[in-house]
C-alpha beads as a LAMMPS data file, in Angstrom:
LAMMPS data file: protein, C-alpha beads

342 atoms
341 bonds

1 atom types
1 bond types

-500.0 500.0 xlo xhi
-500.0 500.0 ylo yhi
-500.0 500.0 zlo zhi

Masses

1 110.0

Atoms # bond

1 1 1 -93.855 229.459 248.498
2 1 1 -96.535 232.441 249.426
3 1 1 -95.649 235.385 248.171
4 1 1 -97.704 239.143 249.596
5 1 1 -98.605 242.170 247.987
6 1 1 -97.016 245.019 249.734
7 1 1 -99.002 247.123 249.245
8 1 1 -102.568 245.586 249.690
9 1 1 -100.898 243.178 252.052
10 1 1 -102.791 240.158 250.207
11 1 1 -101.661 236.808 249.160
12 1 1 -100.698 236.324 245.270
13 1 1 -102.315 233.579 244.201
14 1 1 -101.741 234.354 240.352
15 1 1 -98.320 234.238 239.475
16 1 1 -99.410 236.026 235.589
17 1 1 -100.377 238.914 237.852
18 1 1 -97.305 238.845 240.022
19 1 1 -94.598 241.803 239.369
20 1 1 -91.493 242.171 241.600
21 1 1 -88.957 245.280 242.189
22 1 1 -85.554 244.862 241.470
23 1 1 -84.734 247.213 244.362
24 1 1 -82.852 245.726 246.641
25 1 1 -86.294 244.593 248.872
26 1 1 -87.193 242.276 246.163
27 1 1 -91.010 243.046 246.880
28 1 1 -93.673 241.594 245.208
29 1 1 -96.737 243.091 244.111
30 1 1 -100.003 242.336 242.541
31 1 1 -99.877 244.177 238.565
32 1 1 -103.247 245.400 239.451
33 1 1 -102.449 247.541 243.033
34 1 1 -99.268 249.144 241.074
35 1 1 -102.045 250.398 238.388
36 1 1 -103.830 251.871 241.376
37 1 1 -101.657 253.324 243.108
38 1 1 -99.766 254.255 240.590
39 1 1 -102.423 255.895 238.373
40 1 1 -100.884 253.849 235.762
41 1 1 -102.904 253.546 232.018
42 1 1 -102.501 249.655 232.135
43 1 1 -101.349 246.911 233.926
44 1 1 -98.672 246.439 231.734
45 1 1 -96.551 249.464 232.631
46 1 1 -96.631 248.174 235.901
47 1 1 -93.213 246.044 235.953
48 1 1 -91.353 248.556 233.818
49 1 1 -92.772 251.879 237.010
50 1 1 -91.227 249.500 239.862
51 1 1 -88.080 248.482 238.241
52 1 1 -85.853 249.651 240.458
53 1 1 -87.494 251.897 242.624
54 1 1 -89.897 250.091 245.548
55 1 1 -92.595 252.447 246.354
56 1 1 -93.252 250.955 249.737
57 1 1 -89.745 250.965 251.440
58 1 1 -88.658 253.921 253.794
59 1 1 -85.263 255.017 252.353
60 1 1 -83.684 256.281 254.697
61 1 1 -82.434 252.606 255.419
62 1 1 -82.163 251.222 251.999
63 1 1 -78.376 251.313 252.259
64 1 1 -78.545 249.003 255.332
65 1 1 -80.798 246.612 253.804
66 1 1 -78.283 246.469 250.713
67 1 1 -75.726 245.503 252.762
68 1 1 -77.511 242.811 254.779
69 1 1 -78.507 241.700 251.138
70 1 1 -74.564 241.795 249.927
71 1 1 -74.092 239.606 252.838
72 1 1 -76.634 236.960 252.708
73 1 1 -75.574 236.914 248.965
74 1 1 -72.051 235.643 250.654
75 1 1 -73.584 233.630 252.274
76 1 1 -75.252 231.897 249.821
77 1 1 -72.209 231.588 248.145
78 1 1 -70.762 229.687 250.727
79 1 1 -73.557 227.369 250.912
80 1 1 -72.742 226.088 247.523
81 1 1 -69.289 226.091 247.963
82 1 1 -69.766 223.916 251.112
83 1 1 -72.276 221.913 248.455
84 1 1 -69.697 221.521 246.080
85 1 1 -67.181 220.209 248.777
86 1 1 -69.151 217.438 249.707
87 1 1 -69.935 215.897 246.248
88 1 1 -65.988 214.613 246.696
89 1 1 -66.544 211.247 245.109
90 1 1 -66.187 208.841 248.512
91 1 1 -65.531 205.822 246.062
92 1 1 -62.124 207.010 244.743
93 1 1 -60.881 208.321 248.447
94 1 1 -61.838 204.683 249.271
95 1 1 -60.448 203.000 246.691
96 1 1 -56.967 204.832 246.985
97 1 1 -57.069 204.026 250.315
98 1 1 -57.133 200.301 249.638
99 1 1 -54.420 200.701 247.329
100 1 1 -52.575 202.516 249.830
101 1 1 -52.795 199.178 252.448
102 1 1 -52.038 197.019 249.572
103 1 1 -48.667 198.354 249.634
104 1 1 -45.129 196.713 251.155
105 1 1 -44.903 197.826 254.385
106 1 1 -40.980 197.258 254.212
107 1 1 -41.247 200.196 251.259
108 1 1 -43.651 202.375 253.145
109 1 1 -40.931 202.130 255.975
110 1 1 -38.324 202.961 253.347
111 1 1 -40.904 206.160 252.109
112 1 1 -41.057 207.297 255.299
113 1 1 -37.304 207.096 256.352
114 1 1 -36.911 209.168 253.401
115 1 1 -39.436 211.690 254.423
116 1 1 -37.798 212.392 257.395
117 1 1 -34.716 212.694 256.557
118 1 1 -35.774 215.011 253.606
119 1 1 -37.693 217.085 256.688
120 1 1 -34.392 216.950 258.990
121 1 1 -32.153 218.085 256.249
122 1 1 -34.549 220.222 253.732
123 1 1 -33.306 217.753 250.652
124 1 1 -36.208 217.574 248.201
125 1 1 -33.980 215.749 245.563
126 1 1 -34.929 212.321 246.877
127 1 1 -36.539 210.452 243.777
128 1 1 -39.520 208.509 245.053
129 1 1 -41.623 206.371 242.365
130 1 1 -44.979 206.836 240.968
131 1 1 -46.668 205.327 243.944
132 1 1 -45.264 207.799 246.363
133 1 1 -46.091 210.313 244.415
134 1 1 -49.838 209.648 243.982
135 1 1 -49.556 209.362 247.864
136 1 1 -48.224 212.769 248.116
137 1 1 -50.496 214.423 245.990
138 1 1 -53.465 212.924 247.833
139 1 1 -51.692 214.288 251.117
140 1 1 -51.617 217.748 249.092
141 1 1 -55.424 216.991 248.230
142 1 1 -56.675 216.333 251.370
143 1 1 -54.916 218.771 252.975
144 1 1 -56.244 221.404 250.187
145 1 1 -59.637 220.526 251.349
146 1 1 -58.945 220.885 254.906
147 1 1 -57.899 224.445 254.323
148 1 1 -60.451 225.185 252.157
149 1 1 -63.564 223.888 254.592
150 1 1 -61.725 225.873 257.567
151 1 1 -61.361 229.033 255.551
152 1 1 -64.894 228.666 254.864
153 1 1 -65.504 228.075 258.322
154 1 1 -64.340 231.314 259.335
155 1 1 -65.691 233.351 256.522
156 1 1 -69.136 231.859 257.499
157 1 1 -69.246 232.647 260.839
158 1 1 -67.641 236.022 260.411
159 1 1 -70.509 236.800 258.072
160 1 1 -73.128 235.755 260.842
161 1 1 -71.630 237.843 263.181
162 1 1 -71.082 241.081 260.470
163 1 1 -74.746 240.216 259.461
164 1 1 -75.736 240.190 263.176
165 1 1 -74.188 243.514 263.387
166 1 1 -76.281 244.517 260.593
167 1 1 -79.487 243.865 262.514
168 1 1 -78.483 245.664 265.330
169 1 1 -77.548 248.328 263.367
170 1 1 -81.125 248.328 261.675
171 1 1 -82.895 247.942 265.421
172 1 1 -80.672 250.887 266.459
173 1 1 -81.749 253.027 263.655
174 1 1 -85.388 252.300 264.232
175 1 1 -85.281 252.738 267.958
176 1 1 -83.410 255.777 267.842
177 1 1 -83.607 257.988 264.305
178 1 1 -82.998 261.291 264.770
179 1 1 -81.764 261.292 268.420
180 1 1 -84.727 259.742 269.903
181 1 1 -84.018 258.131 273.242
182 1 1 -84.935 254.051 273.708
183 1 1 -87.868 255.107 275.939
184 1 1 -89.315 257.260 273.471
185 1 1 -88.406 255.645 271.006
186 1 1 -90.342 252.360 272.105
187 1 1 -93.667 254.768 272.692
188 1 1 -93.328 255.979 269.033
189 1 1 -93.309 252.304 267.857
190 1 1 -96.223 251.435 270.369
191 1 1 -98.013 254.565 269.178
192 1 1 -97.804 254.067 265.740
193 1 1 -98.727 250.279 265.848
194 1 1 -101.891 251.128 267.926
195 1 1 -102.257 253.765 264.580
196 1 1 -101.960 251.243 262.103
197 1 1 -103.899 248.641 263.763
198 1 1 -107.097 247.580 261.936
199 1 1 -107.744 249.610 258.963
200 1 1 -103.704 250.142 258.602
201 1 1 -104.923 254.542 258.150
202 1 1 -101.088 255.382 258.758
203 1 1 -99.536 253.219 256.263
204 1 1 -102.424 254.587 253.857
205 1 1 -101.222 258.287 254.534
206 1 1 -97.897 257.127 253.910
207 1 1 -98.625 255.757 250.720
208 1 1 -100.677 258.283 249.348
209 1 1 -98.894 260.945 250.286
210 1 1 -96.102 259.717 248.408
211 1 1 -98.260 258.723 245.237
212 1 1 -99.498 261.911 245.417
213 1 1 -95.871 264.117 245.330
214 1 1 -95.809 263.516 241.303
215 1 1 -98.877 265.254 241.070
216 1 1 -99.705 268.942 240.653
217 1 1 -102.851 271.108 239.503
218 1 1 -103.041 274.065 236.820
219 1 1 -105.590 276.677 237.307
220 1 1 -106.796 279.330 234.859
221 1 1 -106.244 277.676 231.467
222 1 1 -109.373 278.280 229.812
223 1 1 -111.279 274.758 228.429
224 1 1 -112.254 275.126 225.091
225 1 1 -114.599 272.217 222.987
226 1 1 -112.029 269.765 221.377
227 1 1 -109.293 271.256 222.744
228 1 1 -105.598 269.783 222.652
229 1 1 -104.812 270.150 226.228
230 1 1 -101.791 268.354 226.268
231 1 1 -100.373 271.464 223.711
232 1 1 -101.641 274.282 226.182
233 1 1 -99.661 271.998 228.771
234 1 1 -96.277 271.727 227.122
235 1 1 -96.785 275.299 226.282
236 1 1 -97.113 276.258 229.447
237 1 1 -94.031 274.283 230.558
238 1 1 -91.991 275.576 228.018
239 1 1 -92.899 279.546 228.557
240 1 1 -92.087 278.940 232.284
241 1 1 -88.775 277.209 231.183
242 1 1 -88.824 273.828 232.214
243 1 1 -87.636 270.815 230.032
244 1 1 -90.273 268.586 229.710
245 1 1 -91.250 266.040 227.611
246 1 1 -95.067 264.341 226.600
247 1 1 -93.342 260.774 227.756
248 1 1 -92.558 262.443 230.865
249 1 1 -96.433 262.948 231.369
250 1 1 -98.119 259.671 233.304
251 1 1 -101.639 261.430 232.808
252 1 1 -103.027 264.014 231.956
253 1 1 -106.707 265.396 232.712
254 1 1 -109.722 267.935 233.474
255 1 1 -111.165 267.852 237.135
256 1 1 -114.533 267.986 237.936
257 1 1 -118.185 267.828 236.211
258 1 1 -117.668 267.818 232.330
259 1 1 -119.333 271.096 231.308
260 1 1 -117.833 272.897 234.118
261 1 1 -116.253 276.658 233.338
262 1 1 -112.295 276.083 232.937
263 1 1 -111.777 273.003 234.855
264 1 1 -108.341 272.610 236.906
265 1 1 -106.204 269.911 234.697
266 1 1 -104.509 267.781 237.232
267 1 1 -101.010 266.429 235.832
268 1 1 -99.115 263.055 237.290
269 1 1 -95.784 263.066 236.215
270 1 1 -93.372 260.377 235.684
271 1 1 -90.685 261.369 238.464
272 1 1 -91.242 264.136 241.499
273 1 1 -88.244 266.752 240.446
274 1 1 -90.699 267.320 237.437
275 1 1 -92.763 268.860 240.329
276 1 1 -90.232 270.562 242.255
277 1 1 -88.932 272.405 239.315
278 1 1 -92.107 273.904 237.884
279 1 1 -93.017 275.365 241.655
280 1 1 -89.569 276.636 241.728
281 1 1 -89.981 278.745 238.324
282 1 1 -93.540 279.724 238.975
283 1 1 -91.975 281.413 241.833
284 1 1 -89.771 283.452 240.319
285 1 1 -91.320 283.285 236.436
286 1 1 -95.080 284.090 237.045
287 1 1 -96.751 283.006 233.557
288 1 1 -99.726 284.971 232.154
289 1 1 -102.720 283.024 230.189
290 1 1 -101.667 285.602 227.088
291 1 1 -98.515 284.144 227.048
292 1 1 -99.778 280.408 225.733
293 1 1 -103.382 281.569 224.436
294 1 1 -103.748 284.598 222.163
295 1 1 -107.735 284.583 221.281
296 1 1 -108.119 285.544 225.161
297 1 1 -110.289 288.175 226.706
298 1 1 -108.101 288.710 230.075
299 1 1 -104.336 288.079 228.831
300 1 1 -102.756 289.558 231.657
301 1 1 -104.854 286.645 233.837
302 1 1 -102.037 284.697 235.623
303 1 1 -101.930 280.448 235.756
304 1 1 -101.098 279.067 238.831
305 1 1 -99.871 276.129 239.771
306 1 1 -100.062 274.235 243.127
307 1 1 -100.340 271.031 244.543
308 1 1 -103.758 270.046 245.627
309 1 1 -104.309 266.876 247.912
310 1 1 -108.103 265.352 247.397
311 1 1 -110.344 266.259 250.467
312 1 1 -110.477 262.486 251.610
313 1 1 -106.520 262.965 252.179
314 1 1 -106.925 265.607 254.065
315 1 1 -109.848 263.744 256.478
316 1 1 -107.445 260.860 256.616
317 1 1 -104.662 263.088 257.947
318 1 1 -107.137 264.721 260.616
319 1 1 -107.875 261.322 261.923
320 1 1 -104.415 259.927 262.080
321 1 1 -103.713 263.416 264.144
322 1 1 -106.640 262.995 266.109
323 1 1 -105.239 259.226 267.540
324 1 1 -102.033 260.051 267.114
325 1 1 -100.650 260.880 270.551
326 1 1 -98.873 264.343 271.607
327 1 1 -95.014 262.991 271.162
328 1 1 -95.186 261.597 267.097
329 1 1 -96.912 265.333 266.321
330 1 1 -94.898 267.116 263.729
331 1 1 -93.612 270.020 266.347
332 1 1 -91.608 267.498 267.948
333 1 1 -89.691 266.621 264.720
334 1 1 -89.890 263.265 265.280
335 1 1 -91.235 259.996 264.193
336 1 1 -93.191 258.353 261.411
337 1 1 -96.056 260.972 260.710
338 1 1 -93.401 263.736 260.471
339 1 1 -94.405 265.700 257.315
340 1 1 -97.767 264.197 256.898
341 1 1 -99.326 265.844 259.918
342 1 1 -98.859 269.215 258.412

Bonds

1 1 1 2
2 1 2 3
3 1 3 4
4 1 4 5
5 1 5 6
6 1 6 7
7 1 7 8
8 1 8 9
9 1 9 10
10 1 10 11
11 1 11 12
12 1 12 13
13 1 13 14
14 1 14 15
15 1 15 16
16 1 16 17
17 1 17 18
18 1 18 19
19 1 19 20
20 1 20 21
21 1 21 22
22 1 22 23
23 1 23 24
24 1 24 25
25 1 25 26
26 1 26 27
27 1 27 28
28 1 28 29
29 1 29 30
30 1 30 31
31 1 31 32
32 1 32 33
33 1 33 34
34 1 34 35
35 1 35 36
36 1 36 37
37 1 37 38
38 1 38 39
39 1 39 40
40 1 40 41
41 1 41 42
42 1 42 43
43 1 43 44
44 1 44 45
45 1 45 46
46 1 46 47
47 1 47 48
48 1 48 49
49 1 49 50
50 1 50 51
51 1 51 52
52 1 52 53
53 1 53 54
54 1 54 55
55 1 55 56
56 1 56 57
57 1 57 58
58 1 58 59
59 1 59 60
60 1 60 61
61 1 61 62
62 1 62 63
63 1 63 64
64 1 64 65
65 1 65 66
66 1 66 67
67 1 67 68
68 1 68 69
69 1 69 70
70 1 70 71
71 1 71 72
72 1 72 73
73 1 73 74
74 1 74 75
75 1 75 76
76 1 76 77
77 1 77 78
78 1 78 79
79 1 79 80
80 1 80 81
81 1 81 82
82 1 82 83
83 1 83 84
84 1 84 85
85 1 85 86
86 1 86 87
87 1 87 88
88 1 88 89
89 1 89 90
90 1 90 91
91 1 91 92
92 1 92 93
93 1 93 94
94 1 94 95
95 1 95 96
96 1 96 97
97 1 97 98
98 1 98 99
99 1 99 100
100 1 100 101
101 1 101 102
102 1 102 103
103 1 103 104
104 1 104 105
105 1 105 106
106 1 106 107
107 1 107 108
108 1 108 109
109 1 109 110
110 1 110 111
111 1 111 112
112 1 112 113
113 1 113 114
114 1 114 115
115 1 115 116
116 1 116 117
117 1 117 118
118 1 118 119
119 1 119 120
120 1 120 121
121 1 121 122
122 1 122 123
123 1 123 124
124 1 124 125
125 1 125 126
126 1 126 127
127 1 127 128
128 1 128 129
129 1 129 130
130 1 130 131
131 1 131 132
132 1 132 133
133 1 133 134
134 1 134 135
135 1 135 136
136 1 136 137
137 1 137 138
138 1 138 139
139 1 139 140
140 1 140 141
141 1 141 142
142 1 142 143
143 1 143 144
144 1 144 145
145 1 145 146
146 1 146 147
147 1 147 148
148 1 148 149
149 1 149 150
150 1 150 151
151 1 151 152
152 1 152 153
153 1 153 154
154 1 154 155
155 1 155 156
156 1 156 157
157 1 157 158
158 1 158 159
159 1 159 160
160 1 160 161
161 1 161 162
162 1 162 163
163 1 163 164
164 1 164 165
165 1 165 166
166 1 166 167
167 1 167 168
168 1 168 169
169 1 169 170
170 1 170 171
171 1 171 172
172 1 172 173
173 1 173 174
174 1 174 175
175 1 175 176
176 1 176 177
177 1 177 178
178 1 178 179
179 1 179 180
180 1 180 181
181 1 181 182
182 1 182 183
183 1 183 184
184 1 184 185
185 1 185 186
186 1 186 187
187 1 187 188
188 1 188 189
189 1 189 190
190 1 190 191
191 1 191 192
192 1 192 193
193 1 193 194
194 1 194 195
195 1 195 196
196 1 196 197
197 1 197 198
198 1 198 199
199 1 199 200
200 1 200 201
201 1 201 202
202 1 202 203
203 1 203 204
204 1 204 205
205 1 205 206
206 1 206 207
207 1 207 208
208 1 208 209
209 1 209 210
210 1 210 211
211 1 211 212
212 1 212 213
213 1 213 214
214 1 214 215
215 1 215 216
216 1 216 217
217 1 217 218
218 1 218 219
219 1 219 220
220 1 220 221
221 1 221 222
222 1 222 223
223 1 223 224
224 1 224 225
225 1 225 226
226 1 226 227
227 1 227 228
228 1 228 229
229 1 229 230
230 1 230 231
231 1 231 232
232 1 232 233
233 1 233 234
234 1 234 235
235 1 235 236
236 1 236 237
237 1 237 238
238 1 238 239
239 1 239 240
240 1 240 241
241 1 241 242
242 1 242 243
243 1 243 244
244 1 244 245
245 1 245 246
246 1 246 247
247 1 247 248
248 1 248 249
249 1 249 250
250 1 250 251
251 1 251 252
252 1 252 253
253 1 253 254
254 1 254 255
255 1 255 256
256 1 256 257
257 1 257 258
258 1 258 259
259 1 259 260
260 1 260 261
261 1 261 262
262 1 262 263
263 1 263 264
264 1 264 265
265 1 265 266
266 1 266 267
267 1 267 268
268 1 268 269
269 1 269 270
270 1 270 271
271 1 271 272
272 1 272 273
273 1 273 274
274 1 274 275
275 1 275 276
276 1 276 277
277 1 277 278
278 1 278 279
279 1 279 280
280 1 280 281
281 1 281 282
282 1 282 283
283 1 283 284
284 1 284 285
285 1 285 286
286 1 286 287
287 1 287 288
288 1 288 289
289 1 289 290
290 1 290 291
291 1 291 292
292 1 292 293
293 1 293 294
294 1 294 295
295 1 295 296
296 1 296 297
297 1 297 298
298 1 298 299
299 1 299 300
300 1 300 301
301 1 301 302
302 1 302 303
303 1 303 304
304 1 304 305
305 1 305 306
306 1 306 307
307 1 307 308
308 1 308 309
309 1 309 310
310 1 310 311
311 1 311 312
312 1 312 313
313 1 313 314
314 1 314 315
315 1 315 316
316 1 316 317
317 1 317 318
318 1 318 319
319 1 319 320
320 1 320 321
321 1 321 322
322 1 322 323
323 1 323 324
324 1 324 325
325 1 325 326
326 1 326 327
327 1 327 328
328 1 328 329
329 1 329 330
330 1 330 331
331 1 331 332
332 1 332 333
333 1 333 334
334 1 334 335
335 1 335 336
336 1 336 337
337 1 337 338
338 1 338 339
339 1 339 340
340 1 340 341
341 1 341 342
């Protein structure tokens, strides 16, 4: 079977190279385009960054798509129960049933006389031999089975309908998220196909945008010749109160020329609250450069902090606005480009 990268939307032809999220999407994805997009050190941390998080689905209808999973699960189930069923050895149901015609019809009479009187009358203390009872527990067997394929039967085709449902329920959510009627709806998704058609620059900003939420930039810490930056880092972090750890640090490093007067260090960390916390206490706890460097000649300088996008993600998110027509804007709240238009 062909598997695709989702995110480079390319074949896999080398199953060494193949890693696959345990999310509930089950994506596959080539080791290599995780350690791009990712910003990973090696290919190797690749399996261990998408274990159960898929960086290409939309969540906002993961919970859907687990329970469509949960239910094709049952389904599968059923399959092998149903495979089970029919491995019933045909040879012994045949041969029973030749031992079955074998027998005196005067005593089958006399068996089912008995029967019926034990039905008319609810007596059960009617002793029948060992023949009659192997008939009665194939009767019991058979009629087991029966029971079992119907109840089957209608667990199956209640899960095709709930599963049905299921992708209605997804359609819905597509053509109408947020409050958006059908018609509009159906212009977003023509819109933002005619987007993504050829060189896919939507599902780029997408992407990037959301590699690039780990990320921020640290301005005003002075760059010295050998310098431990990743000290001056967690020294930083730790004066503006924020638990952080080195292993919680994807990379770390100086932008620009080498050479360059006190570089910006960008910093990719290994989860996005990382991010959210440290702009929340810069806010409130401004941090001067005195406070993490004492050989300084302006202590009182303050560090800031921000997150900076690279220019070609900014000219990427001109030219999606540019074809992107007037209803998927941001101002109108809705649709896919909503908070990468701004």
């Amino acid at each position: 079977m062909t598997v695709w990268c989702a995110i480079c939307c390319r074949s896999i032809t080398d199953e060494s190279a193949t890693v696959q999220t345990k999310a509930d999407c089950r994506h596959y994805y080539h080791d290599s385009c995780v350690k791009v997009r990712l910003s990973l050190p090696n290919k190797s941390h690749a399996a261990g960054r998408i274990a159960n998080t898929c960086p290409v689905c939309i969540p906002n209808i993961s919970d859907i798509l687990k329970q469509i999973n949960a239910r094709l699960d049952s389904v599968d189930k059923i399959g092998e129960m149903s495979k089970k069923l029919e491995k019933i050895d045909v040879n012994k149901i045949n041969e029973m049933s030749k031992k079955l015609e074998k027998i005196d019809a005067k005593k089958i009479n006399e068996i089912s006389s008995k029967l019926k009187k034990i039905d008319q009358i609810g007596d059960i203390s009617v002793k029948v031999d060992g023949m009659v009872s192997k008939v009665d527990g194939f009767k019991k067997s058979i009629a087991s089975i029966e029971g079992k394929m119907d109840k089957l039967s209608l667990d199956y085709n209640l899960l095709k309908t709930t599963v049905k449902e299921l992708e209605e329920r997804v359609a819905t959510v597509e053509r109408v998220q947020l409050g958006v009627p059908a018609d509009l709806a159906e212009e977003i998704k023509c819109a933002a196909q005619k987007v993504c058609d050829g060189s896919l620059e939507l599902r780029t900003l997408q992407l990037e945008s959301q590699f690039l939420a780990d990320e921020i930039t640290v301005a005003g810490i002075p760059e010295e010749r050998g310098e431990k930056l990743m000290e001056k880092v967690m020294l930083f972090y730790t004066t503006l109160g924020v638990k952080v750890t080195e292993n919680n640090i994807v990379k770390l490093e100086r932008l620009g020329r080498a050479g360059a007067a006190n570089r910006n260090v960008r910093v990719k960390f290994a989860n996005q609250r990382y991010v959210d916390d440290i702009m929340r206490s810069v806010k409130s706890n401004p941090v001067k450069l005195g406070a993490i460097m004492s050989a300084v000649q302006d202590p009182d300088v303050l560090i800031y902090v921000h997150r900076q996008h690279p220019p070609s993600l900014y000219k990427l998110r001109s030219d999606v606005r540019d074809k992107a027509p007037v209803k998927l804007l941001p101002s109108t709240g809705v649709g896919p480009l909503r908070g990468l238009l701004d």
